[in-house]
C-alpha positions as CSV (number, residue, x, y, z in Angstrom):
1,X,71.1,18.5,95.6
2,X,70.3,21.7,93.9
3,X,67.7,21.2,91.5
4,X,66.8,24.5,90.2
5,X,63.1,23.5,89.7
6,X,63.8,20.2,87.3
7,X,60.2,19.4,87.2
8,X,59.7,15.9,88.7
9,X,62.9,15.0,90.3
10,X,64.1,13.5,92.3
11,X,61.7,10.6,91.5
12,X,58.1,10.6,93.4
13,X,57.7,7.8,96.4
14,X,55.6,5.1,95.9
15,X,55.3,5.2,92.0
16,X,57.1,3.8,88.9
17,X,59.1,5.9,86.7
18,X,60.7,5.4,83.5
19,X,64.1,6.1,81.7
20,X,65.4,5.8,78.1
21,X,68.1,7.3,76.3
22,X,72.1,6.4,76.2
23,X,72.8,8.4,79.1
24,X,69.5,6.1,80.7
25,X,72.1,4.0,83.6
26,X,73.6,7.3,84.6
27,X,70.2,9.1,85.3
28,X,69.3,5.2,87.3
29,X,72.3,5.5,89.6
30,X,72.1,9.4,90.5
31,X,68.3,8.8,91.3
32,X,69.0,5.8,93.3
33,X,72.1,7.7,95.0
34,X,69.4,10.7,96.2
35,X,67.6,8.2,97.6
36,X,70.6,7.8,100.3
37,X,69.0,4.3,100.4
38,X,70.0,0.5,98.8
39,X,68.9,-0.1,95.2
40,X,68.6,-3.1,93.3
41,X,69.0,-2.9,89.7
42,X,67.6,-6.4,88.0
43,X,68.0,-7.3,84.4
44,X,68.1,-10.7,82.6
45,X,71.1,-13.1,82.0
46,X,71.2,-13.1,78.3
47,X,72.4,-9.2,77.9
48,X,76.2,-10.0,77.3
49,X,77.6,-6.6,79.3
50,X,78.1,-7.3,83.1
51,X,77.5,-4.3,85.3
52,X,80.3,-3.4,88.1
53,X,78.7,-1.7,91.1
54,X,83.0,-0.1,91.5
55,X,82.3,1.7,87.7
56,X,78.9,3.9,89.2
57,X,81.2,4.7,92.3
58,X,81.4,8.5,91.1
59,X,77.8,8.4,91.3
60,X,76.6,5.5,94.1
61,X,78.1,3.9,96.7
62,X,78.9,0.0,95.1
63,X,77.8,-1.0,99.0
64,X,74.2,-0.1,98.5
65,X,73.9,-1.4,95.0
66,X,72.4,-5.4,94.4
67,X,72.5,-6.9,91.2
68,X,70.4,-9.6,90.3
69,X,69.9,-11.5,87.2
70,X,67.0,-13.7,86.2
71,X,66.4,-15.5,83.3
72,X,63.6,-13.8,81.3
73,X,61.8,-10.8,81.4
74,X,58.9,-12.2,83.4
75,X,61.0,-13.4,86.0
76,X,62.7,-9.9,86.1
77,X,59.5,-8.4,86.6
78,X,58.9,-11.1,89.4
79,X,61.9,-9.9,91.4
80,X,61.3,-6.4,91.0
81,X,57.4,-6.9,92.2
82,X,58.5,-8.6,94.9
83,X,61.4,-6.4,96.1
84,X,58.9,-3.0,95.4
85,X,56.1,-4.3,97.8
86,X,58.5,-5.5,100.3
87,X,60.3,-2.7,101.2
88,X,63.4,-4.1,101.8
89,X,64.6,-2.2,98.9
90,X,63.7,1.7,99.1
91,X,64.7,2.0,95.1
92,X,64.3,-0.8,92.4
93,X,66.5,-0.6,88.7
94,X,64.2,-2.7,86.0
95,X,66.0,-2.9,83.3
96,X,63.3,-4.5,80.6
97,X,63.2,-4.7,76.6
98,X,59.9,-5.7,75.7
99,X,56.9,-3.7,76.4
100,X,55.2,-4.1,79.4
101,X,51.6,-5.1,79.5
102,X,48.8,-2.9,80.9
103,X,48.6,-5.9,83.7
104,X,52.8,-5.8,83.9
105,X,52.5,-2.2,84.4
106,X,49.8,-2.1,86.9
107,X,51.5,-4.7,89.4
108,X,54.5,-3.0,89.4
109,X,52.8,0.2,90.4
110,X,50.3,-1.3,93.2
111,X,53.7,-2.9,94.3
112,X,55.6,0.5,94.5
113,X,52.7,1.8,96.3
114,X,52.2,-1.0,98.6
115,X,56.1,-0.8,99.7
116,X,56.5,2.8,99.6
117,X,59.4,2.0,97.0
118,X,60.7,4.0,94.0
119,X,61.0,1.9,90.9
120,X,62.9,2.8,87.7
121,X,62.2,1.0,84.5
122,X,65.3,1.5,82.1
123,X,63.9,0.5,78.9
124,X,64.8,1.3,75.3
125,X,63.7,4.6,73.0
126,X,60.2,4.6,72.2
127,X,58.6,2.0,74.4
128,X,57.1,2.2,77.9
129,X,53.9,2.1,79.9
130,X,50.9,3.7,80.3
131,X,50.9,3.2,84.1
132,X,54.3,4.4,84.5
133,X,54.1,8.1,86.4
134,X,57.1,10.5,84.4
135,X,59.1,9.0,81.2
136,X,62.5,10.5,80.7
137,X,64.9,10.8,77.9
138,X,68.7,11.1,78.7
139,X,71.3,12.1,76.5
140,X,74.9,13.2,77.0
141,X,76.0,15.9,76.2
142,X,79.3,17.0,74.6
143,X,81.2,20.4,75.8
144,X,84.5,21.3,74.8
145,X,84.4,23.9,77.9
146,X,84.2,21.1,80.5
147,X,86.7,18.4,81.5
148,X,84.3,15.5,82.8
149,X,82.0,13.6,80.9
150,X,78.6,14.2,83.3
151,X,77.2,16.9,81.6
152,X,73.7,15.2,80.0
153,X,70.8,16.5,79.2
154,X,67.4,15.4,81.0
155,X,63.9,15.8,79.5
156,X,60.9,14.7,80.9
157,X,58.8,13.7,77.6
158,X,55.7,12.0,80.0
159,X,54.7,13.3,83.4
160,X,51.2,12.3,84.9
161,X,51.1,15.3,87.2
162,X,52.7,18.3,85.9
163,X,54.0,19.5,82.6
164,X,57.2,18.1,80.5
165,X,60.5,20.4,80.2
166,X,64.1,20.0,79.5
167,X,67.5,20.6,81.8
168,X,71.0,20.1,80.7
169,X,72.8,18.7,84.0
170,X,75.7,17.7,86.0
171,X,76.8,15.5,88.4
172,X,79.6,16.4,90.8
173,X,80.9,13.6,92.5
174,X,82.6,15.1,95.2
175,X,79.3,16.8,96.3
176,X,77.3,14.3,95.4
177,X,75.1,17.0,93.8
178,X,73.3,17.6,90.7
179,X,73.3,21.1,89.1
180,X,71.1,22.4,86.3
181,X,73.4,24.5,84.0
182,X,73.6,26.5,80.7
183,X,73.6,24.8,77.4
184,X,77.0,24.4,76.0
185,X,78.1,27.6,74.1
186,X,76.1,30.0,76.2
């Protein structure tokens, strides 16, 4: 991968992150694919969209990705808990749309740490957790010069060990890298 110094990433080991933004999924499955590991990605049964592991393929293998559905948000955080401290799954997906508790927050952090798992709450603009180690906001990003749609833009807008900043990026799926590069227009 050539990072060119995007502060934060790829996502710290044994902590909880977070994600928001339209471009959110996309930043889920390029994390999870650095990983070179199996992900999980859980969410709850009412949201009427239905994820295909074959539409991320540009950016993660479908093999390594498990769905699961559950059928409320505290039975999503359940599954995640449980797959975080067991380490049968190196990278856990939790897509959520409530706040999380302090308490919510906390369990899914001792359980990252217990497991040595990354976990990845996708969650909507404006909400996360205080326990939660970066926040990130991601956006696509239009540009007449380029052909594919992976250029977004990635900003780190909460990081409990360093300082925030902003990269516009891209995703080449032959490569399977990610490259920072110039704003659109420059």
């Amino acid at each position: 991968m050539s990072r060119n110094n995007i502060i934060g990433f790829p996502l710290r080991g044994s902590r909880i992150h977070e994600v928001c933004g339209p471009a959110a999924p996309f930043f889920a499955v390029i994390a999870a694919e650095l990983t070179r590991a199996s992900a999980l990605w859980v969410r709850e049964n009412w949201l009427s969209d239905t994820l295909c592991p074959a539409g991320f393929a540009s950016f993660l293998d479908p093999s390594r990705l498990l769905l699961a559905r559950t059928g409320s948000q505290a039975e999503t955080l359940g599954v995640a808990e449980e797959a975080l401290r067991s380490r049968a799954m190196p990278f856990v997906m939790i897509e959520i749309h409530r706040p999380l508790t302090l308490k919510e927050g906390q369990r899914l952090q001792l359980a990252a740490r217990t497991g040595s798992s990354i976990g990845l709450c996708i969650l909507p603009e404006g909400m996360g957790s205080n326990s939660a180690e970066t926040r990130w906001r991601v956006i696509p990003v239009f540009d007449r010069q380029r052909e594919d749609s992976t250029l977004m833009r990635w900003e780190i807008i909460k990081n409990k060990t360093g300082t925030l900043g902003a990269w516009n990026v891209q995703w080449d799926p032959k490569t399977r890298h990610l490259h920072v590069v110039s704003s659109p227009g420059k």
